[in-house]
C-alpha positions as CSV (number, residue, x, y, z in Angstrom):
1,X,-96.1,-29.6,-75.3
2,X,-98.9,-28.6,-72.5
3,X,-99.1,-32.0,-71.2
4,X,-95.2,-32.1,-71.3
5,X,-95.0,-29.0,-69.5
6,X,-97.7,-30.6,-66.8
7,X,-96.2,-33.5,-66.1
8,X,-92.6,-31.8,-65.8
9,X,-94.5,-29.6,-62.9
10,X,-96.2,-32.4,-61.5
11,X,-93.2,-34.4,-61.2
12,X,-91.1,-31.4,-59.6
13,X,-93.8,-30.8,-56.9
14,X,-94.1,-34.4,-56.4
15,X,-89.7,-34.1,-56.0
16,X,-90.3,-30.7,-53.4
17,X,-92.9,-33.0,-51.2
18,X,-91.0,-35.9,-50.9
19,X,-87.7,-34.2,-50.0
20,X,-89.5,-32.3,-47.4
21,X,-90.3,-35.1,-45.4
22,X,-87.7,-36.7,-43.6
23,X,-86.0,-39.4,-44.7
24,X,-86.2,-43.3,-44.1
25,X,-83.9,-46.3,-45.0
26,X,-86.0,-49.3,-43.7
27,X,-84.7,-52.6,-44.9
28,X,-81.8,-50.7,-46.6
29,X,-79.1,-52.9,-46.7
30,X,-75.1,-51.2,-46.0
31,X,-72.7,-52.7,-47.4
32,X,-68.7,-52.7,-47.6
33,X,-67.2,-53.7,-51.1
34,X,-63.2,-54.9,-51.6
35,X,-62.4,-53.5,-54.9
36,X,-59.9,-56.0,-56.4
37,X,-59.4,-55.0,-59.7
38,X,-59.6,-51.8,-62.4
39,X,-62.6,-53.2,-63.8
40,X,-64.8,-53.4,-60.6
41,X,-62.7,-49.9,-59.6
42,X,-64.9,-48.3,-62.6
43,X,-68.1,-50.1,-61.9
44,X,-68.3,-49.0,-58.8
45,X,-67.2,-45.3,-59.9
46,X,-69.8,-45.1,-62.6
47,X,-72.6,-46.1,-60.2
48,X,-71.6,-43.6,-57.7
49,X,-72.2,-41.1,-60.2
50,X,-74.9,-41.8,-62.1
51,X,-77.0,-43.5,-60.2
52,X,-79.4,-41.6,-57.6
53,X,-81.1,-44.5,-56.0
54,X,-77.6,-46.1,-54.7
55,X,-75.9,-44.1,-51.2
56,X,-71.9,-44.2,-51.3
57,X,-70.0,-43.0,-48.2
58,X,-67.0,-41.8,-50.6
59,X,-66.4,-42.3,-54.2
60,X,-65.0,-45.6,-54.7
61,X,-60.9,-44.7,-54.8
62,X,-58.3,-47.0,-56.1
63,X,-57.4,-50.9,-56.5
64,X,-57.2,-52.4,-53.1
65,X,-59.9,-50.1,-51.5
66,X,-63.3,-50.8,-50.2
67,X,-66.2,-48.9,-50.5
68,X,-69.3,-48.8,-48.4
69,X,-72.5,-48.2,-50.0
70,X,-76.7,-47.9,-48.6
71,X,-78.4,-50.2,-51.1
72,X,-82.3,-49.9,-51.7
73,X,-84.8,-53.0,-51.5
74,X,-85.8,-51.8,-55.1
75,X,-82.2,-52.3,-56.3
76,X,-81.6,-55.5,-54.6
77,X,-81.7,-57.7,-57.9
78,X,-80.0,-55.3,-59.3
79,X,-76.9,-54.8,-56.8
80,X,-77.2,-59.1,-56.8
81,X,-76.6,-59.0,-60.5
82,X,-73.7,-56.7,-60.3
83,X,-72.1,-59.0,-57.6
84,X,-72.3,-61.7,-59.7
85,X,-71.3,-60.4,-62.9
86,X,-67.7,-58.4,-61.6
87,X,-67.1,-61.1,-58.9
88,X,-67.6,-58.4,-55.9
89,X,-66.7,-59.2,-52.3
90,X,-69.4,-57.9,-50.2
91,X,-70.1,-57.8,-46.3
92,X,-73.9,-56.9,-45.1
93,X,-72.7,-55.2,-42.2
94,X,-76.8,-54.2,-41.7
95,X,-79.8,-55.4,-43.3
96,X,-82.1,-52.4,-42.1
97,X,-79.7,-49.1,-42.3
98,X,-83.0,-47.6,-40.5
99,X,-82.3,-49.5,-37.4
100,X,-78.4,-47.9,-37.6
101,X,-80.2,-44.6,-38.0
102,X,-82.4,-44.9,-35.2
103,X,-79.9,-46.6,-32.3
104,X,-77.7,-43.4,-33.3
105,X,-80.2,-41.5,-31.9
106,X,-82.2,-42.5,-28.6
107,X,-85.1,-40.1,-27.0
108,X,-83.5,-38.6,-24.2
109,X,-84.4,-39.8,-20.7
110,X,-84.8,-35.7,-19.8
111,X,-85.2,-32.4,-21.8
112,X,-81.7,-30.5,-21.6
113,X,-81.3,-27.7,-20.2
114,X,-80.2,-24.6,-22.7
115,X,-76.7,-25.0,-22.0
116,X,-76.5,-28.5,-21.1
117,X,-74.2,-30.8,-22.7
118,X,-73.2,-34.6,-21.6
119,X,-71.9,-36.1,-24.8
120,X,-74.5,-38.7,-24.4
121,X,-76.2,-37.3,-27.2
122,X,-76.0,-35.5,-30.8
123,X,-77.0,-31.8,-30.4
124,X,-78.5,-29.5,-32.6
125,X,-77.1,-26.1,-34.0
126,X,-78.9,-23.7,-31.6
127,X,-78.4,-26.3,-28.4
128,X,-74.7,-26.1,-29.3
129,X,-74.3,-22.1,-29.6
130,X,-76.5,-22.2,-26.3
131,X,-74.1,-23.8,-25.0
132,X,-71.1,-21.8,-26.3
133,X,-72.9,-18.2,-25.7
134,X,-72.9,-19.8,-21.9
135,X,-69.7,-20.9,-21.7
136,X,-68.7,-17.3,-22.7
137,X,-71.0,-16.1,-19.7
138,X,-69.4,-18.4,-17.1
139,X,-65.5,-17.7,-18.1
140,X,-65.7,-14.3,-20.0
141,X,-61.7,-14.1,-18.9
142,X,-60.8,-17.3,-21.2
143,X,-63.5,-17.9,-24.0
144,X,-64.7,-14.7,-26.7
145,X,-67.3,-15.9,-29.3
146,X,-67.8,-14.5,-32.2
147,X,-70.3,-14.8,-35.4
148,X,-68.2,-15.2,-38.3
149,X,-70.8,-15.0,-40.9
150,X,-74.2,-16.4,-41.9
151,X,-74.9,-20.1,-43.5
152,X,-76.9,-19.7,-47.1
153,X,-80.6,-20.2,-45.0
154,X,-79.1,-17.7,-42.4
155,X,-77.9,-19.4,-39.3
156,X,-75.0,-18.4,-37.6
157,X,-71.3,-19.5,-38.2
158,X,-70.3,-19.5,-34.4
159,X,-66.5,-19.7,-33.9
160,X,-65.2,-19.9,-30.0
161,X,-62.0,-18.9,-28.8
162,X,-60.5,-20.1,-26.2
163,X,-57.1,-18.1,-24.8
164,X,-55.7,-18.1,-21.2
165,X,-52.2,-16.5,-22.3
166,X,-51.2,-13.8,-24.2
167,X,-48.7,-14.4,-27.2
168,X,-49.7,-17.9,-27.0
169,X,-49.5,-19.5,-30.8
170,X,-52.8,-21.1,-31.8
171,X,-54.8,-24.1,-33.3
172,X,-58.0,-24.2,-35.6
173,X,-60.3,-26.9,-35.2
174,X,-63.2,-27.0,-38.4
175,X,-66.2,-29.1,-37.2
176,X,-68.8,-31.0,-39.4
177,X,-67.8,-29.4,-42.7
178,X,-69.6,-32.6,-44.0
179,X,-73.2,-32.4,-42.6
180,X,-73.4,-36.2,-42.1
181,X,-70.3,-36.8,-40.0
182,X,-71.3,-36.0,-36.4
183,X,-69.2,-37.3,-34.8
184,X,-66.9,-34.5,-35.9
185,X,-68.8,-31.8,-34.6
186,X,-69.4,-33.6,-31.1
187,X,-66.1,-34.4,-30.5
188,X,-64.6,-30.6,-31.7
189,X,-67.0,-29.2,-28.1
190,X,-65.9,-32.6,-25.9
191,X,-62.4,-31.3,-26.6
192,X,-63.0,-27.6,-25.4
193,X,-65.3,-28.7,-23.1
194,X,-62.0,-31.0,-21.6
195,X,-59.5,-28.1,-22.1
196,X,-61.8,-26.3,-20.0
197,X,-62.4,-28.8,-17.2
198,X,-59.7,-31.1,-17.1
199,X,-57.5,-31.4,-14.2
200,X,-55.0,-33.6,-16.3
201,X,-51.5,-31.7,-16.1
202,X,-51.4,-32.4,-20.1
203,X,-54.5,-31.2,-20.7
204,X,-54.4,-28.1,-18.8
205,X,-50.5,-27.1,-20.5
206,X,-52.9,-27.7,-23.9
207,X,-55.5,-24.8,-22.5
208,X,-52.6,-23.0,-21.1
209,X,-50.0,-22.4,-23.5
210,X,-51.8,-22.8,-26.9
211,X,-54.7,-20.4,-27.9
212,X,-57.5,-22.7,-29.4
213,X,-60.0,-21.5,-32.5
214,X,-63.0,-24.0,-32.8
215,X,-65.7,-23.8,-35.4
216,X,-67.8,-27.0,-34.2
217,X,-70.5,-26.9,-36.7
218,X,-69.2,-25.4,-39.8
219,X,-71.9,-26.2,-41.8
220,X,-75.2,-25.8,-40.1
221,X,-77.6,-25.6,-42.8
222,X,-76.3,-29.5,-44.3
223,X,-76.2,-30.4,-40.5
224,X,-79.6,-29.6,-39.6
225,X,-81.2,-31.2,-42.9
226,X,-78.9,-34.1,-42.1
227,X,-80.7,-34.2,-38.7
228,X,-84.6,-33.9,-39.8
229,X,-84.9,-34.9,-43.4
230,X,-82.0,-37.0,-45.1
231,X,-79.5,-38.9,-42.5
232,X,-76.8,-39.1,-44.8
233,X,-77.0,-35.5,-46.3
234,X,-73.3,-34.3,-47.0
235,X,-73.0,-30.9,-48.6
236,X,-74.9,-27.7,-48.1
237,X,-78.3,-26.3,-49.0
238,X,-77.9,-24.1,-51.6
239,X,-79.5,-24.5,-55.0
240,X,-77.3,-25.6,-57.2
241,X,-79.6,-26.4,-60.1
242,X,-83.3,-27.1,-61.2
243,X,-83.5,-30.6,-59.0
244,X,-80.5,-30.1,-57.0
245,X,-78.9,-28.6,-53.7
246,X,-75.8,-28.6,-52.1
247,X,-71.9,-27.7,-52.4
248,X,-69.5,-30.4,-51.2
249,X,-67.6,-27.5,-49.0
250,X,-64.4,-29.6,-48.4
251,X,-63.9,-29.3,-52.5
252,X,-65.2,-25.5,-52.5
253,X,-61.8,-23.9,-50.8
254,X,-59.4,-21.6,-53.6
255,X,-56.2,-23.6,-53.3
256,X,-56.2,-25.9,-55.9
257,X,-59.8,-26.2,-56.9
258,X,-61.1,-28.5,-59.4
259,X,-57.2,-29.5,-60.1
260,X,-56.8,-33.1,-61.6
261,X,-53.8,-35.3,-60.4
262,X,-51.2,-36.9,-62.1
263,X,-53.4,-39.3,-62.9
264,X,-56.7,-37.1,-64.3
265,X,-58.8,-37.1,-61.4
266,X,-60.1,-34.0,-60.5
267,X,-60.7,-35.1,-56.6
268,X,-64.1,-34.0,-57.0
269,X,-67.1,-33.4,-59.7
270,X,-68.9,-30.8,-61.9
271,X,-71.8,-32.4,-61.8
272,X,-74.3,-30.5,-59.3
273,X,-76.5,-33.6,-58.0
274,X,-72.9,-35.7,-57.0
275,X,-71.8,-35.5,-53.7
276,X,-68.5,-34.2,-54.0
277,X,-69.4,-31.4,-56.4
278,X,-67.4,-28.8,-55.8
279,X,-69.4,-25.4,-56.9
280,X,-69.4,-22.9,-59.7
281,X,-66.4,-21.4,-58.6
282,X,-64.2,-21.3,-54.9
283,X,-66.0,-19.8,-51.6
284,X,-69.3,-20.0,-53.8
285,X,-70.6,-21.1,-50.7
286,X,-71.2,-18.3,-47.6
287,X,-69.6,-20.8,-45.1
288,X,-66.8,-21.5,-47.0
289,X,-66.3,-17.8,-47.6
290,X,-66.5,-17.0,-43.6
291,X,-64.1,-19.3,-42.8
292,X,-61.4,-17.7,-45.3
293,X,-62.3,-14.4,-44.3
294,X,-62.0,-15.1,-41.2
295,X,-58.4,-17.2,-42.0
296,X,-57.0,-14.2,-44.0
297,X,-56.8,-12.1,-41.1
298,X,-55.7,-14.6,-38.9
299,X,-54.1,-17.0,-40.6
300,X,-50.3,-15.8,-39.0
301,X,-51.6,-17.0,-35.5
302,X,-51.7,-20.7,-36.0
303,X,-49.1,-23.3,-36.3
304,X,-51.8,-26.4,-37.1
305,X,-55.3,-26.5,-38.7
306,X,-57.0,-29.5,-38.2
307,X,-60.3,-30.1,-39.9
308,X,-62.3,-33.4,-38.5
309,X,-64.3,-35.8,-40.4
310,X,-65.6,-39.6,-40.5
311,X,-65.1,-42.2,-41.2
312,X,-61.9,-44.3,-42.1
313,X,-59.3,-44.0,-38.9
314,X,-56.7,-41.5,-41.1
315,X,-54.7,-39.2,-40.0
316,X,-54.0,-36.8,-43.3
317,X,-51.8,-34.5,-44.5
318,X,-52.0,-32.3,-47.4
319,X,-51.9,-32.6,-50.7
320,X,-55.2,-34.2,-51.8
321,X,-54.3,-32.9,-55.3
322,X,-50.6,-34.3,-56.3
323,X,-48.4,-37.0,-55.1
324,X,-45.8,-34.8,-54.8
325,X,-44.6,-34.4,-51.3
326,X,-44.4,-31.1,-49.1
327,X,-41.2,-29.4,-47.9
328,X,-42.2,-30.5,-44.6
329,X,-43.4,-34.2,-45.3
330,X,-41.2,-35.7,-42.4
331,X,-42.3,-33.2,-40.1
332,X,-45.8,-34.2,-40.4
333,X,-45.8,-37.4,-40.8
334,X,-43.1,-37.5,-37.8
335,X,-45.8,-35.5,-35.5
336,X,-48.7,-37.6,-36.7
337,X,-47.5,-40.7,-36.0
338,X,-46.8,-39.4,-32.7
339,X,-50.3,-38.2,-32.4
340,X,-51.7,-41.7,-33.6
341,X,-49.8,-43.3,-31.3
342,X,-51.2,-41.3,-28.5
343,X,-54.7,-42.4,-29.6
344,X,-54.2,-45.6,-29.9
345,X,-52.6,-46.0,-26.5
346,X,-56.7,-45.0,-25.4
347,X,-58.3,-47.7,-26.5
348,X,-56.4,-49.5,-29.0
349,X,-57.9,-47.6,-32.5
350,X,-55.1,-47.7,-34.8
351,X,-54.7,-44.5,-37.1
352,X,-53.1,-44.5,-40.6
353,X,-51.0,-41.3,-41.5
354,X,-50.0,-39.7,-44.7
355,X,-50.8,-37.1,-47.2
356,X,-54.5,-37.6,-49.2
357,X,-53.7,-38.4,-52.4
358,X,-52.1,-41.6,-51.4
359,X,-53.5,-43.0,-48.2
360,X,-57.1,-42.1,-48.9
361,X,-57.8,-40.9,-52.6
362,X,-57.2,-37.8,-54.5
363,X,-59.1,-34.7,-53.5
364,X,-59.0,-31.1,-54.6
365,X,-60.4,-27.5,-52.8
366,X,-59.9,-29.4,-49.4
367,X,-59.6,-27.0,-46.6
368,X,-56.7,-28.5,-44.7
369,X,-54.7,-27.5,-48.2
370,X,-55.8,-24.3,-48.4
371,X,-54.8,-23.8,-45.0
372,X,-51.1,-25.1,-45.9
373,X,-50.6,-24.7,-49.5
374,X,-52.6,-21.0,-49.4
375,X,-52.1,-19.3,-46.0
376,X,-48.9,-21.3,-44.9
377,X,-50.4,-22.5,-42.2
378,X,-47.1,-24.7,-41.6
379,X,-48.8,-28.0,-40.3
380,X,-52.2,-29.2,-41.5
381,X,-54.0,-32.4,-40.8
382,X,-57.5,-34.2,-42.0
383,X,-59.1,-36.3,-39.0
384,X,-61.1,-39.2,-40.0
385,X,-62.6,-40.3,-37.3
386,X,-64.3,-43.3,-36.1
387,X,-67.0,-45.2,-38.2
388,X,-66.2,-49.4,-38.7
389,X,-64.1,-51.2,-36.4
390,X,-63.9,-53.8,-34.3
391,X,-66.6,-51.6,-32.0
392,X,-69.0,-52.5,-35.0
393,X,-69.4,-51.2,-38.6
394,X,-71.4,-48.1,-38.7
395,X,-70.5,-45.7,-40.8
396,X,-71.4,-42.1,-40.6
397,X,-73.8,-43.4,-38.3
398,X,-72.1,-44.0,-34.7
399,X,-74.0,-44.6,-32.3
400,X,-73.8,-41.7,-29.2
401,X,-72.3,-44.2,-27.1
402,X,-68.9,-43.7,-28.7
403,X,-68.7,-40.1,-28.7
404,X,-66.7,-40.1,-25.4
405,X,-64.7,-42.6,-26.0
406,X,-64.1,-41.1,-29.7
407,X,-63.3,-37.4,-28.1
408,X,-60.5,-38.9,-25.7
409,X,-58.8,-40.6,-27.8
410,X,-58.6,-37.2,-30.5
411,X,-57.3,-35.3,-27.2
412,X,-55.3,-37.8,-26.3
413,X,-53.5,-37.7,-30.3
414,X,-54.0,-33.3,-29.3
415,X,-51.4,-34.2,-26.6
416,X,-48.7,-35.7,-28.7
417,X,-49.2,-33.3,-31.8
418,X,-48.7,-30.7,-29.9
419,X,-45.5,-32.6,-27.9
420,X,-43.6,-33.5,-31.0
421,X,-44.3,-30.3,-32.3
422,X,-42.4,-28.2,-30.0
423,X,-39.9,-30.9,-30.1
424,X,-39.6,-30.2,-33.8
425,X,-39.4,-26.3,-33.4
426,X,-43.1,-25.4,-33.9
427,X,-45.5,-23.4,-31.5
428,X,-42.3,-20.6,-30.6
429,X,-44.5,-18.6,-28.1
430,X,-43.7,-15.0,-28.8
């Protein structure tokens, strides 16, 4: 029993050292896998949960999906036996997911100033509220920012304002709710940064006459790890069990949590090591719960909530949970299609819209339905952002080089939400 006992410690202290260092993926390979039938449907779903040495972006969804998963070189007879035993359609899209990891983020040619930002780059927490805290400084009449609350390892839950009118109706932005996705978080400051400096008559009515709410990094704690120790990290920090940390947070929100779908999936997972776990109860997690504290005493001011993510080019609309269409389907699928049409006009990314549960897969405690189905928020929407395309297959991991071009393309979409919206009787300045 001693021994037992030993070797149980050893193996845990051996578990804490590893997962301190940061993380490497060379000779990885990344796949994409078509799913073409139930049976390689459930494969796929029970190796996404059970196994810990296989990476998968997403769970693996429904019949006529694909799936991208990180494969290890000690799994690669493995994953070859699989692929010949279900008949799977595979692409390598990189045979060293290191070398994604590292072209994502180049040594910069100077140190930054505090304050600095040039979207040539992926920032860090502090750099970011630097840069927010000065942007307060330089335009006190226009931008308030305000700490919100406190991630579970303390840092700060930085939400900006930005409001040139009074009575002006408003929009939330959530950035980087999933600590992996970037991109998300990048391109929520490139589009107050724009609103800001643009001299674009579209632009400017956008900083004019709507009031803008931006949280860029929502979840700081799963960010930073996701920067220095473990690249594709997608929850939060907190301890969750013996061996495990992390909350998915876009599964912790009230509304809905942990409710199966028509068909009996839950849209996310008890277990506390899976990805999309979804917590011991709602708002378990303090970022979760300062964003609905925050949204309970606002929630009247805002006529969209948009929460941003990678990767698939979707354009969503609640509910993650049911089939079952909102009052206002046409009206938001009407103005999304608008906005998709406005971003593909930038360069030529085409956007699928529709609610979750049937263009992307069912999901539950999702924020953008809290937002809709709890606080009435009366339009809601799920960005997912680039990743794979025709500009290369990269997954979470895109490359710096495409955050500008990624950014004008969202503002672009900004600029025809917001155009069909008022067409359609929304944002009724008081």
């Amino acid at each position: 029993m001693e021994l037992n006992l030993s070797i149980l410690i050893f193996a845990l202290v051996i578990f804490t050292a590893v997962g301190a260092e940061k993380a490497r993926f060379d000779n990885y390979h990344y796949y994409t896998i078509s799913i073409e039938n139930e049976l390689q449907l459930r494969v796929l779903r029970e190796l996404s949960e059970v196994s810990d040495s296989y990476t998968f972006a997403d769970p693996p969804t429904y019949v006529g999906s694909s799936a991208d998963v990180i494969v290890p070189p000690h799994q690669f007879a493995h994953f070859s036996e699989l692929v010949e035993k279900f008949n799977l359609q595979t692409t390598l899209n990189s045979d060293n997911f290191q070398k994604l990891v590292d072209n994502e983020s180049p040594k910069r040619q100077r140190k930054a100033d505090l304050g600095d930002m040039d979207w040539t780059s992926y920032y860090s927490t502090v750099e970011i509220h630097v840069w927010l805290d000065k942007l307060q400084q330089t335009f006190p009449q226009y931008i308030t920012v305000e700490e919100i609350g406190k991630s579970f390892e303390g840092r700060s839950l930085k939400l900006v304002k930005l409001s040139k009118k009074q009575n002006n109706r408003a929009i939330f932005i959530e950035g980087n709710i999933h600590a992996r996705e970037w991109i998300s978080g990048a391109t929520s400051t490139y589009v107050l940064n724009e609103l800001l400096f643009s001299s674009d008559p579209e632009i400017q009515d956008l900083a004019n006459n709507v009031d803008w709410y931006i949280i860029p990094i929502s979840n700081p704690d799963g960010y930073e790890f996701s920067r220095n120790s473990n690249r594709n990290w997608r929850k939060t920090r907190s301890p969750v069990s013996t061996l495990c940390n992390g909350v998915d947070p876009n599964r912790n929100f009230g509304f809905n949590w942990l409710t199966a779908d028509e068909s009996g999936n839950l849209g996310a997972s008890r277990l506390p090591c899976s990805d999309t776990f979804a917590g011991s109860r709602p708002f378990s997690e303090p970022e979760t719960q300062a964003i609905e504290n925050f949204l309970s005493q606002n929630y009247a001011k805002f006529d969209i909530y948009l929460s941003f993510h990678s990767f698939a080019h979707m354009m969503l609309f609640p509910f993650g949970h049911t089939s079952v269409r909102i009052p206002n389907f046409n009206d938001h699928l009407n103005i999304g299609q608008a906005a998709a049409d406005r971003l593909f006009a930038v360069d030529g990314v085409r956007y699928t819209v529709g609610p979750t549960r049937e263009t992307l897969y069912a999901a539950s405690g999702v924020s953008s339905d809290h937002a809709y189905g709890h606080h009435r928020i009366p339009l809601s929407y799920t960005y997912e952002m680039r990743g794979n395309g025709d500009y290369g297959n990269h997954g979470f991991v895109l490359p710096p080089e495409f955050i500008i071009p990624n950014g004008k393309e969202v503002l672009a979409s900004l600029v025809g939400m917001v155009q069909k919206s008022r067409q359609l009787g929304y944002f009724k300045n008081q």
